[in-house]
N, C-alpha and C positions, 0 to 999 in steps of 0.2 A: 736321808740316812738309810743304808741298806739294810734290810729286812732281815737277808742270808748271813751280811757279815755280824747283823745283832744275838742271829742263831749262833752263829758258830762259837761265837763269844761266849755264848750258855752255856752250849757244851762241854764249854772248856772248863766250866765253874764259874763264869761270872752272874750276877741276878740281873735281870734286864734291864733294871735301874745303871746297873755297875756299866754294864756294855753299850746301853746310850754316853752314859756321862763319857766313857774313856774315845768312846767314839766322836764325841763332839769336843773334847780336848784336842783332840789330833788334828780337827780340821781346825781350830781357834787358833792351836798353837799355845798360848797363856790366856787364863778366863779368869774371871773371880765368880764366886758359886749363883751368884744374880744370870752372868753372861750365856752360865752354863744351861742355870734353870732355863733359858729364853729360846735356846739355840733347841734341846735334846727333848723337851717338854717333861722333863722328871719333874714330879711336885716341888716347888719349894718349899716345902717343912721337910723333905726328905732329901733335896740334894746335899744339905750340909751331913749328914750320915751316913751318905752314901761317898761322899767324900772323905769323910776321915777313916771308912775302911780300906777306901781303898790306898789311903796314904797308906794305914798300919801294913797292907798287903806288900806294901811299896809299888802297887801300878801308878802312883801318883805323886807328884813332888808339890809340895807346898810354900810358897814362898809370903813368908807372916807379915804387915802390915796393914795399913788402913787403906785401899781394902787388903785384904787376901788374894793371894792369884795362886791359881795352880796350872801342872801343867801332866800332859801324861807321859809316860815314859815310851822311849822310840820302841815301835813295833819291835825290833827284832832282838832288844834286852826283853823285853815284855816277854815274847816267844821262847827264848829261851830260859827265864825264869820257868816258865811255867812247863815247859821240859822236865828240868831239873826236877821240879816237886812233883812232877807225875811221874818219873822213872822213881824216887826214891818211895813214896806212897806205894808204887808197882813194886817194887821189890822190897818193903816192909811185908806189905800184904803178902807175898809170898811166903817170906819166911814163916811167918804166922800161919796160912794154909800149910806146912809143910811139918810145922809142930804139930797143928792137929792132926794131921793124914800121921803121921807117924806114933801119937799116942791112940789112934786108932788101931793100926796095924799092929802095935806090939801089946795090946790088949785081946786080938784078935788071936794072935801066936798060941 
């Protein structure tokens, strides 16, 4: 498992639990959370919760039976979810920097 691609995954917001687990989906293809635990070395008392956030995030699809299998979402829906939620956070954040700078300024006036 690469090191750099587990960084980059940080930086992007994942915990490095999130970005082994998604990392080792990719290469399985479909796991159930034992396969995952064996392959990514995430604890197992923690890969089942590191898995259902990443479902709730949607990096992960769940398919429910006895066992359970999951799977990760293709790189480039992945990619560009997480696009989307960084330009929209980018330009909340803005708006909000742009209220304060501006109740600054006309208190300043």
């Amino acid at each position: 498992m690469s090191l750099k691609l587990i960084d980059n995954l940080q930086k992007l917001g994942f915990t490095e639990n999130e970005a082994k687990t998604y990392v080792g989906l990719l290469s399985l293809t479909e796991a159930t959370a034992r396969e995952i635990h064996e392959i990514t070395n995430v604890p197992r008392p923690k890969i089942y919760g590191v898995l259902e956030r990443m479902s709730k995030k949607g990096y992960v699809e769940v398919k429910k039976g006895n066992p359970t299998y999951f799977r990760g979402l293709n790189p480039e829906q992945l990619t560009e979810r997480l696009r989307k939620e960084f330009l929209f956070s980018l330009n909340e954040t803005l708006k909000e920097l742009n209220s304060v700078s501006y109740g600054i300024e006309s208190r300043c006036s």
